[in-house]
C-alpha positions as CSV (number, residue, x, y, z in Angstrom):
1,X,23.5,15.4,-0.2
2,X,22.2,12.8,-2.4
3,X,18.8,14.2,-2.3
4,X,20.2,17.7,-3.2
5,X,21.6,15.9,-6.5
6,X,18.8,14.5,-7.0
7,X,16.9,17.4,-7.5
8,X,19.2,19.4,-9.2
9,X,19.4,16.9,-11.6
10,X,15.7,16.8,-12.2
11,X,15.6,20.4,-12.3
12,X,18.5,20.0,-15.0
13,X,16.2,18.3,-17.2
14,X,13.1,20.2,-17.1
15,X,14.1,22.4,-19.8
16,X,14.5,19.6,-22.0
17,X,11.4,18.3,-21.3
18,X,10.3,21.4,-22.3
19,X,11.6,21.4,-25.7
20,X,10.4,17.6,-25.8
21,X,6.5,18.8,-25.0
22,X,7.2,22.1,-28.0
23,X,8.4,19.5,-30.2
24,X,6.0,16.7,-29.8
25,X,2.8,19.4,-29.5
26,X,4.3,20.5,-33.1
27,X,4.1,17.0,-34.8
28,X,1.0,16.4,-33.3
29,X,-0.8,19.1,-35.3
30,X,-3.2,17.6,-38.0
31,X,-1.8,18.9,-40.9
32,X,1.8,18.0,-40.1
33,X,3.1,16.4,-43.4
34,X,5.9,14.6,-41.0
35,X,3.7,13.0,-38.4
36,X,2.4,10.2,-40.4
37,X,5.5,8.9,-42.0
38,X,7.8,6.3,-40.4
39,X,10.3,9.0,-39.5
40,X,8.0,11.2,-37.8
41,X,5.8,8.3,-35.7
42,X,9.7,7.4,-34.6
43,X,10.2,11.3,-33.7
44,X,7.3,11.2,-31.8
45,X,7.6,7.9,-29.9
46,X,11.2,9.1,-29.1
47,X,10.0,12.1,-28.0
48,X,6.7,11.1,-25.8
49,X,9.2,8.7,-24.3
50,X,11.7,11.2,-23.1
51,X,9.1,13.3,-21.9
52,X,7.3,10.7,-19.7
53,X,10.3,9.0,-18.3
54,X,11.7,12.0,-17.3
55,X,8.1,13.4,-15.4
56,X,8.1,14.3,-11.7
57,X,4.6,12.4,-10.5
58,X,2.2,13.5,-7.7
59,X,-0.2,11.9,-5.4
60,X,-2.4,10.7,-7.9
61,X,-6.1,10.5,-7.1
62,X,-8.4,7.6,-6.4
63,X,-10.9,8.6,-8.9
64,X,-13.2,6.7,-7.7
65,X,-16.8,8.7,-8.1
66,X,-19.1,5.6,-9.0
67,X,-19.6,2.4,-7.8
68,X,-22.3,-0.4,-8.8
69,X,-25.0,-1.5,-6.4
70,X,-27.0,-4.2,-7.4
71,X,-26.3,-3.3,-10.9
72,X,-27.1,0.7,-10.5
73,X,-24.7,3.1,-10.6
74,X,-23.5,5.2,-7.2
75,X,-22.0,8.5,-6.7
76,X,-18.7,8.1,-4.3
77,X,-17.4,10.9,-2.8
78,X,-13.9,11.4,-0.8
79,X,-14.6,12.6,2.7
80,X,-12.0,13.1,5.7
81,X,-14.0,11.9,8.3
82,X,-10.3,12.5,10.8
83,X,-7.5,14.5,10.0
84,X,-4.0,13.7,12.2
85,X,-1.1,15.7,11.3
86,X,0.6,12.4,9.3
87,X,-2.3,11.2,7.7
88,X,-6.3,10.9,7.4
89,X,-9.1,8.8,7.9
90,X,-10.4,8.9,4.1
91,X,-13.7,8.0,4.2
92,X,-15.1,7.1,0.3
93,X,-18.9,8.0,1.3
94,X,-22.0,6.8,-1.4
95,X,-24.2,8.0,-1.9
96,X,-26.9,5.4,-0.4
97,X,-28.0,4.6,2.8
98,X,-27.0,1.3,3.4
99,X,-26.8,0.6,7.3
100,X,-26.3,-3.2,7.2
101,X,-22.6,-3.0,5.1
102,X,-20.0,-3.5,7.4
103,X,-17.6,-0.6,8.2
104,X,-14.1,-1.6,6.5
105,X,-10.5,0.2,7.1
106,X,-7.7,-0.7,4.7
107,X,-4.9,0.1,6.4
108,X,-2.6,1.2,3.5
109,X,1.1,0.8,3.6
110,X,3.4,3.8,3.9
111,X,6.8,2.2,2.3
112,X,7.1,4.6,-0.8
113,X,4.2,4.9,-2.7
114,X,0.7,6.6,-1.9
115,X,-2.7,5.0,-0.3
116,X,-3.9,5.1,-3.9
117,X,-1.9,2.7,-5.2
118,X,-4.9,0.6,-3.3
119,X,-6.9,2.1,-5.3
120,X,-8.1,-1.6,-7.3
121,X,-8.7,-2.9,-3.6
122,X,-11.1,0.4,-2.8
123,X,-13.3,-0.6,-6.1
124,X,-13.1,-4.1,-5.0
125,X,-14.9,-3.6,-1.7
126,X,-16.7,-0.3,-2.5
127,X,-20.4,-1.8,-3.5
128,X,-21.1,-3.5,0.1
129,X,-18.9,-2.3,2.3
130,X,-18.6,1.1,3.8
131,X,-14.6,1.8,3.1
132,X,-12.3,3.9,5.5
133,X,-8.5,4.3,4.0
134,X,-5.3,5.2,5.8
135,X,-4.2,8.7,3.5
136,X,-1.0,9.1,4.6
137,X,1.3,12.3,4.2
138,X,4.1,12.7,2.3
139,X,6.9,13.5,5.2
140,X,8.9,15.9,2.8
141,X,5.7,17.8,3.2
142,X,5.9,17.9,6.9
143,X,7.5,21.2,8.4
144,X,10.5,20.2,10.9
145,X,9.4,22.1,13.4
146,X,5.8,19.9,13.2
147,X,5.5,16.4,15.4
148,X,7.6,13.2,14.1
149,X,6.3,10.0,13.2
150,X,7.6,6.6,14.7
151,X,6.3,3.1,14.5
152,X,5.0,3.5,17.6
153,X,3.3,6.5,15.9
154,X,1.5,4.5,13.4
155,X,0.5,1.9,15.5
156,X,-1.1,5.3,17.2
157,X,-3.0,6.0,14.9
158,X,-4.3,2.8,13.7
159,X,-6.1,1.9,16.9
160,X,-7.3,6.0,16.9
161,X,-9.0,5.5,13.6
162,X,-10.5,1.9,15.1
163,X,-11.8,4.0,18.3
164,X,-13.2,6.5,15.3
165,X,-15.1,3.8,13.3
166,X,-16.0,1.7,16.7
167,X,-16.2,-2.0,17.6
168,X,-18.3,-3.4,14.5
169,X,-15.0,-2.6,12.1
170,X,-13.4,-4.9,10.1
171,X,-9.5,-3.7,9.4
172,X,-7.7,-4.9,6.4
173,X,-3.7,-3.9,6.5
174,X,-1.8,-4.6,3.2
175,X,1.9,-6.1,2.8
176,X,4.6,-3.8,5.1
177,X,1.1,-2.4,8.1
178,X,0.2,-6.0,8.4
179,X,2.9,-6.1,11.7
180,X,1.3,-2.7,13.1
181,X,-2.1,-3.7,12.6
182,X,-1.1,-6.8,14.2
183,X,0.3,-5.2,17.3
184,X,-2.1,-2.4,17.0
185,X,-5.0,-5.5,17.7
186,X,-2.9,-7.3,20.4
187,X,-3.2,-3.6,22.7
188,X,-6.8,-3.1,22.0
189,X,-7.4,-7.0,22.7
190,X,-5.3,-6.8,25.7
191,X,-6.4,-3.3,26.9
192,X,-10.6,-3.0,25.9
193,X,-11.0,-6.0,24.1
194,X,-14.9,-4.9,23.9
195,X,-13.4,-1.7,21.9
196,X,-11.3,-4.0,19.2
197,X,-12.2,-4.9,15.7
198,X,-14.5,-8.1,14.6
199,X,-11.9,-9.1,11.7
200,X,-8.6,-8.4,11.0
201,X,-7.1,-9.6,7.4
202,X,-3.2,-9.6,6.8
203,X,-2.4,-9.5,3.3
204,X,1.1,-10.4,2.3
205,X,2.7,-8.9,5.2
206,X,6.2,-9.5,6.8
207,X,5.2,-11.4,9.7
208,X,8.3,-13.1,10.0
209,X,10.7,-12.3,7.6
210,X,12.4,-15.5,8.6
211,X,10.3,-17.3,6.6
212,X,10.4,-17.7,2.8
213,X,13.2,-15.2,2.9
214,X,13.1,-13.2,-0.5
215,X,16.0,-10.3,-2.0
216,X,14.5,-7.6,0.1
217,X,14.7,-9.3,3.4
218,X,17.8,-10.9,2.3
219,X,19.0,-7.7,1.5
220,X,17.8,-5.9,4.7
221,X,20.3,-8.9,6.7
222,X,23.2,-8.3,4.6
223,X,23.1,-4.2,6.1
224,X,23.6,-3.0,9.7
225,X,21.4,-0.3,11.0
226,X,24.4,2.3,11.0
227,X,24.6,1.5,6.9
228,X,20.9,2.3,6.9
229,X,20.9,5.6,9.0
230,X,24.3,6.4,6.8
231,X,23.5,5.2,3.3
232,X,19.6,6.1,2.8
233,X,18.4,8.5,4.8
234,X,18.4,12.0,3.6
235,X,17.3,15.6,4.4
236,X,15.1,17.2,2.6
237,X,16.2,19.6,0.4
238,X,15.3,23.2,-0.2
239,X,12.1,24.1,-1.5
240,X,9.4,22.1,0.6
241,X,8.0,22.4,3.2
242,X,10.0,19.7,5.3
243,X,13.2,21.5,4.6
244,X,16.1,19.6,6.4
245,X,13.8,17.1,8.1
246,X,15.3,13.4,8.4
247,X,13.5,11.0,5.4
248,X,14.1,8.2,3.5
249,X,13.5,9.5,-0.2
250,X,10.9,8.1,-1.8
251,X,12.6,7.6,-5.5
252,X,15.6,5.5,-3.3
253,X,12.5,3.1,-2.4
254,X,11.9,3.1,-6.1
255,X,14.9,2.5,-7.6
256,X,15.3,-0.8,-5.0
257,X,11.8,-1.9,-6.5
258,X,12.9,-1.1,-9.8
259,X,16.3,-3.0,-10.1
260,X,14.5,-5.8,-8.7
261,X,12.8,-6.4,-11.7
262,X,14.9,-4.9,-14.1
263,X,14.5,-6.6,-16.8
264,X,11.1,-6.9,-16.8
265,X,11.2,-3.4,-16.7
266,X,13.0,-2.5,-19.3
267,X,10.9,-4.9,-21.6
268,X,7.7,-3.2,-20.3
269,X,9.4,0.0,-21.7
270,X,10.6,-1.3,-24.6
271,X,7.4,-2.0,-25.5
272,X,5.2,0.8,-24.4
273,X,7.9,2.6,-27.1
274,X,6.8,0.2,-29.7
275,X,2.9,0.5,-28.7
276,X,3.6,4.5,-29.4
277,X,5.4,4.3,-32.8
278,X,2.6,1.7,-33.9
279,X,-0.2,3.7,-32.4
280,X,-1.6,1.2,-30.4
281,X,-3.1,3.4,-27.7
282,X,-5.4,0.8,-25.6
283,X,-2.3,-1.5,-24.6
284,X,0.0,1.7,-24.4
285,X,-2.5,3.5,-21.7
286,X,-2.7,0.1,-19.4
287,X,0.8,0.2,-19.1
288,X,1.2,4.5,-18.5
289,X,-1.7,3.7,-16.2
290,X,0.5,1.6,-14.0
291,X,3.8,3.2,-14.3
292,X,2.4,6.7,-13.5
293,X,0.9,4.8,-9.9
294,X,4.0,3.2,-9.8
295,X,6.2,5.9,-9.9
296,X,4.3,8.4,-7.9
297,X,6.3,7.9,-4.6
298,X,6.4,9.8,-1.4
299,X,8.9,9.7,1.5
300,X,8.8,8.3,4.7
301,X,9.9,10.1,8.3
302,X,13.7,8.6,8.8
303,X,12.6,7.0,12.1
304,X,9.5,5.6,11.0
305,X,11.9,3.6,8.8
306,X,14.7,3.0,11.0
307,X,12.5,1.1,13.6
308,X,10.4,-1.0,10.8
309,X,13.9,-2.0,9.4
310,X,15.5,-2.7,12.9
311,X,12.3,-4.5,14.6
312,X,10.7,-6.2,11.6
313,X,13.3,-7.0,9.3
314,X,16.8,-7.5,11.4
315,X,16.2,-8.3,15.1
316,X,12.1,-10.2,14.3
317,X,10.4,-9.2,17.6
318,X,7.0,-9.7,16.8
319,X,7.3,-13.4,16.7
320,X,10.4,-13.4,18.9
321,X,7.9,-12.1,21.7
322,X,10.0,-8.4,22.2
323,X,7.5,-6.2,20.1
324,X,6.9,-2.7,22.5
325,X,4.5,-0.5,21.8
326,X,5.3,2.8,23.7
327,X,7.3,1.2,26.4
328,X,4.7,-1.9,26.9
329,X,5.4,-5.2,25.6
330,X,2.7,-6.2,22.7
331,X,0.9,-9.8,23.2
332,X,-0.6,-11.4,20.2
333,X,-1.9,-14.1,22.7
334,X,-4.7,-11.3,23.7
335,X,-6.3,-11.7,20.6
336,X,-9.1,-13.5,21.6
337,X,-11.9,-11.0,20.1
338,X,-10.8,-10.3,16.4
339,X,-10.7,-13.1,13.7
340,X,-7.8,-13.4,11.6
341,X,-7.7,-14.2,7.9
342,X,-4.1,-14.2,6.4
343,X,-3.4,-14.1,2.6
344,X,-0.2,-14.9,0.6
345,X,0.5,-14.9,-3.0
346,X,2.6,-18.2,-4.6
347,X,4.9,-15.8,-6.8
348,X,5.0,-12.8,-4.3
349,X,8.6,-11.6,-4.4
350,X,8.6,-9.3,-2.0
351,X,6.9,-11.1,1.2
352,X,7.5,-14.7,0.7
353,X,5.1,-17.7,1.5
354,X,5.0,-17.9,4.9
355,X,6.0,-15.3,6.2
356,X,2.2,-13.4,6.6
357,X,0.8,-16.7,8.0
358,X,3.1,-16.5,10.9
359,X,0.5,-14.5,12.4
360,X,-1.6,-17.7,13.3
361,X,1.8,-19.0,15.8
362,X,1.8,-15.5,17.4
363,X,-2.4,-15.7,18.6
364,X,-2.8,-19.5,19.9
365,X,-5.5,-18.7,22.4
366,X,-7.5,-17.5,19.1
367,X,-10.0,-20.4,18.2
368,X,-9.4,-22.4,14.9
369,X,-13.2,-21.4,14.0
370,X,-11.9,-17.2,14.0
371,X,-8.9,-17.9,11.8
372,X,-8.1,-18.8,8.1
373,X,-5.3,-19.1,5.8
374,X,-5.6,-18.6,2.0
375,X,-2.6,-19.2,-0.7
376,X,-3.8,-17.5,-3.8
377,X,-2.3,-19.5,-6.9
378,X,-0.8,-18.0,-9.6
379,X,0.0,-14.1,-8.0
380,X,2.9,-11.8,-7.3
381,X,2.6,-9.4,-4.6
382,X,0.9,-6.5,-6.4
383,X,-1.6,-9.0,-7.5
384,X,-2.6,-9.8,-4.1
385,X,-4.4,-6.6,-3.6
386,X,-5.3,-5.5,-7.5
387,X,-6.3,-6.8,-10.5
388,X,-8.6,-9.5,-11.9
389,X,-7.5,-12.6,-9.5
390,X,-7.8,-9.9,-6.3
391,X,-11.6,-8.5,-7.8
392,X,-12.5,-12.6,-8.7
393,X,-10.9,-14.8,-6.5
394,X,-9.0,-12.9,-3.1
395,X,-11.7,-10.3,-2.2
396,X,-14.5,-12.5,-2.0
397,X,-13.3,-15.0,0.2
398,X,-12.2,-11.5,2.5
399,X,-16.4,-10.4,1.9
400,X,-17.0,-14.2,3.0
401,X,-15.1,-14.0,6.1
402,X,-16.4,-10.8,7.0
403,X,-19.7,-11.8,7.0
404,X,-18.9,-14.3,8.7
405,X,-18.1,-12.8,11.7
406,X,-19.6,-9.4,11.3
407,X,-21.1,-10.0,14.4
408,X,-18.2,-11.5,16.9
409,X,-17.0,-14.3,18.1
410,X,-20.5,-15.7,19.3
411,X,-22.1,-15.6,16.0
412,X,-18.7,-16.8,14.3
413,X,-19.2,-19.9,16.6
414,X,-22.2,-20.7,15.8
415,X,-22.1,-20.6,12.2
416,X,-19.0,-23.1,12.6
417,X,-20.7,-25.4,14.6
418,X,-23.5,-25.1,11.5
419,X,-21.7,-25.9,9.3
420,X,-19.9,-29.1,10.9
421,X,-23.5,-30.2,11.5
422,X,-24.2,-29.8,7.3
């Protein structure tokens, strides 16, 4: 039902954002005597305001046709090198022949918003690496007569897209696939360890949410799983193509993310406003650029949800040792083959210190020479995986430890034992 509001109210306001576009498009001719003066630049803010606030966003796109190599510019082109029913293998394909860069998957996270939203990472990694992405579907857009999607599901298809890319890849999962990328390792250790990844980097992921607890997972405690199923999930209203298919809405996700932050928010508003009365376009297009990513959300299948909440978030049974996969318990302690690298941000607000490095408990048969731990200063959670701390500071230590062990363990052993002897 809420879901059904929530459309009718969006449908309710389109015809004022209609007016709002006529209006604006009118003061925006050149020879408009109004547009210039103080009351029309306020007309006009007030206007573009309305008009953007109130805008349904899409999947945006990665826009990523260029990259630099060795300072000379690169076509990229987006190619689906596998398409599952829930999502693709997105492979972002230069246009160089560069057999020596190591095959990377990001493993993008499918709580609300859209693998773009990795888009900074993708740039990041783009000029000597050969990036895969996780493109996963929006499951309003998924018929209900079509297959479901669990975690067990996911998991799935992670290790299927490893198979794909074969045993030289290096898989990076980002904040809430860290814990099925995790488990998705332990099977392929455990089951053909000569089939698993060389590297595997967890980046602000909720390990152990028991750790450096923060208001989500706080909030997640506070709430039963029968408030959950209750409260949030929805079905999908008339009109697309999953009609009456079991979801938790994306825009719920993003009004929890929002009143998180409200204040900051609201001041980010306030001044993009401002930035359009004043014509200050360059700061005024930063922030549009981030809120349109921001607020392009998707939603996610209702049990894909329902299991991360109950097994990640409420009962803990990765590190608690109870984590199935498809009716077979899931051993971290297999991972003896892929070298772990965890990440954490000092001001992340959303997966607390701690919590990602948990990882290194759940593998002690891993050697100390296949595993690191980096704390970057100074970063919330976003900044972990975008911007200019990620581009200067996280993604070359991940390029580092790589390369490091590109090659396996063997290789990663000896360049340890290298270095002690430096």
């Amino acid at each position: 039902m809420l879901y059904t509001l929530y459309e009718m109210q969006r449908a309710g306001l389109a015809p004022m954002r209609a007016v709002a576009h006529s209006a604006l498009s009118m003061l925006e001719l050149p020879f408009n005597p109004l547009r210039p003066t103080p009351v029309g630049r306020l007309a006009a803010a007030a206007l573009d305001s309305f008009e953007h606030t109130t805008r349904s966003f899409g999947k945006p796109a990665f826009g990523l046709g260029e990259t630099l190599i060795d300072g000379v510019p690169v076509a990229v082109s987006e190619v689906v090198a596998l398409a599952l029913p829930w999502g693709n293998l997105l492979h972002f394909k230069r246009a160089v022949v560069r057999p020596n860069d190591p095959a990377l998957l990001l493993v993008a996270p499918m709580s609300g918003h859209y693998a773009t939203l990795l888009r900074g990472t993708v740039a990041a990694f783009l000029p000597d690496h050969d990036v895969y992405i996780t493109d996963w579907n929006d499951a309003r857009d998924m018929q209900l007569s079509g297959p479901g999607f669990d975690l067990d599901g996911y998991i799935d298809y992670v290790i299927q897209f490893l198979h794909h890319l074969g045993p030289q890849t290096h898989v990076i999962a980002v904040c809430q696939p860290a814990v099925a990328v995790l488990a998705a390792v332990a099977v392929m250790n455990a089951n053909e360890p000569d089939a698993a990844p060389r590297s595997m980097t967890l980046i602000g992921g909720p390990i152990d949410t028991r750790e450096g607890p923060t208001e989500v997972n706080n909030f997640a405690k506070k709430h039963d799983m029968a408030w959950f199923e209750g409260t949030v999930i929805q079905r999908v209203p008339f009109g697309y193509p999953g009609f009456m298919r079991r979801v938790y809405p994306g825009f719920l996700q993003l009004a929890g993310f929002m009143a998180m932050n409200m204040d900051r928010h609201m001041d980010a508003h306030w001044k993009m406003f401002m930035h359009l009365v004043e014509g200050d376009d360059e700061p005024l297009e930063a922030k549009r650029a981030f809120y349109t990513e921001y607020r392009s959300v998707m939603d996610l299948s209702a049990e894909f949800y329902l299991q991360t909440i109950e097994a990640v978030f409420l009962e803990h049974r990765l590190p608690h040792g109870t984590f199935v996969h498809n009716g077979q318990l899931v051993k971290p302690e297999a991972i003896v083959r892929t070298a772990l690298l965890t990440i954490e941000g000092e001001r992340d607000d959303i997966s607390g210190i701690g919590q990602t490095r948990a990882a290194h408990k759940l593998v002690p048969n891993l050697p100390e020479h296949m595993r690191m731990h980096h704390e970057q200063q100074g970063v919330g959670h976003y900044g972990l995986f975008n911007g200019r701390r990620f581009t200067n500071e996280i993604a070359p230590r991940i390029k580092d430890f790589i390369s490091t062990h590109r090659d396996g363990p063997a290789t990663a052993e000896i360049m340890a034992e290298s270095a002690d002897v430096d």
